[in-house]
N, C-alpha and C positions, 0 to 999 in steps of 0.2 A: 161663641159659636151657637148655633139656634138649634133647635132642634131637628129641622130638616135638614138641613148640613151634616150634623151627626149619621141620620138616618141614611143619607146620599151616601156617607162616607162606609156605614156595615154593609149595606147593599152592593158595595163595591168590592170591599173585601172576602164576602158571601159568594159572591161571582166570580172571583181570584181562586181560591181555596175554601170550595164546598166540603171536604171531607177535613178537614182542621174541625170545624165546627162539631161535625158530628162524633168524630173522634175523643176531643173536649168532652164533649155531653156522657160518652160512653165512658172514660175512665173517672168522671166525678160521681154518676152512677152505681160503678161497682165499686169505687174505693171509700166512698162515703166518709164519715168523719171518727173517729174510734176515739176521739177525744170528747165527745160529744156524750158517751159512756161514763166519763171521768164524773163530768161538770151534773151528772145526774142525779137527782132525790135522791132521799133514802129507802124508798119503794123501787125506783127503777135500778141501785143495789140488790135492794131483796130478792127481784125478780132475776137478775142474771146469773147471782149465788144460784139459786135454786135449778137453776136450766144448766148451769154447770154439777152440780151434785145430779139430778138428776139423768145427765149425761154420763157422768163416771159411774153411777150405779146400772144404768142400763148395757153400758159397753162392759162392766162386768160382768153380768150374767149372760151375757151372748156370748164371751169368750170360753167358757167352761162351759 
């Protein structure tokens, strides 16, 4: 299949169900990948630790 046949074929389906697309785009958006956290350095640990610790110390002092 060539490339312009592919292209004929999402053009077609784009015209069928314009809002699938857009919808798609919007829940990969906000759900992003939380496993992508996982597979992170040891920096990009460091940094979440500390924005959580500094999370729980801050929502402590605003509750009292």
């Amino acid at each position: 299949m060539s490339q312009d046949e592919q292209d004929k074929i999402k053009n077609k389906e784009r015209q069928k169900n314009p809002m699938g697309n857009l919808a798609d785009a919007v829940n990969h958006s906000m759900v992003g990948d939380p496993g992508a956290l996982a597979r992170g350095g040891c920096l990009t640990k460091i940094l979440i630790l500390i924005i959580i610790i500094a999370g729980f110390f801050i929502l402590s002092h605003c509750s009292s």
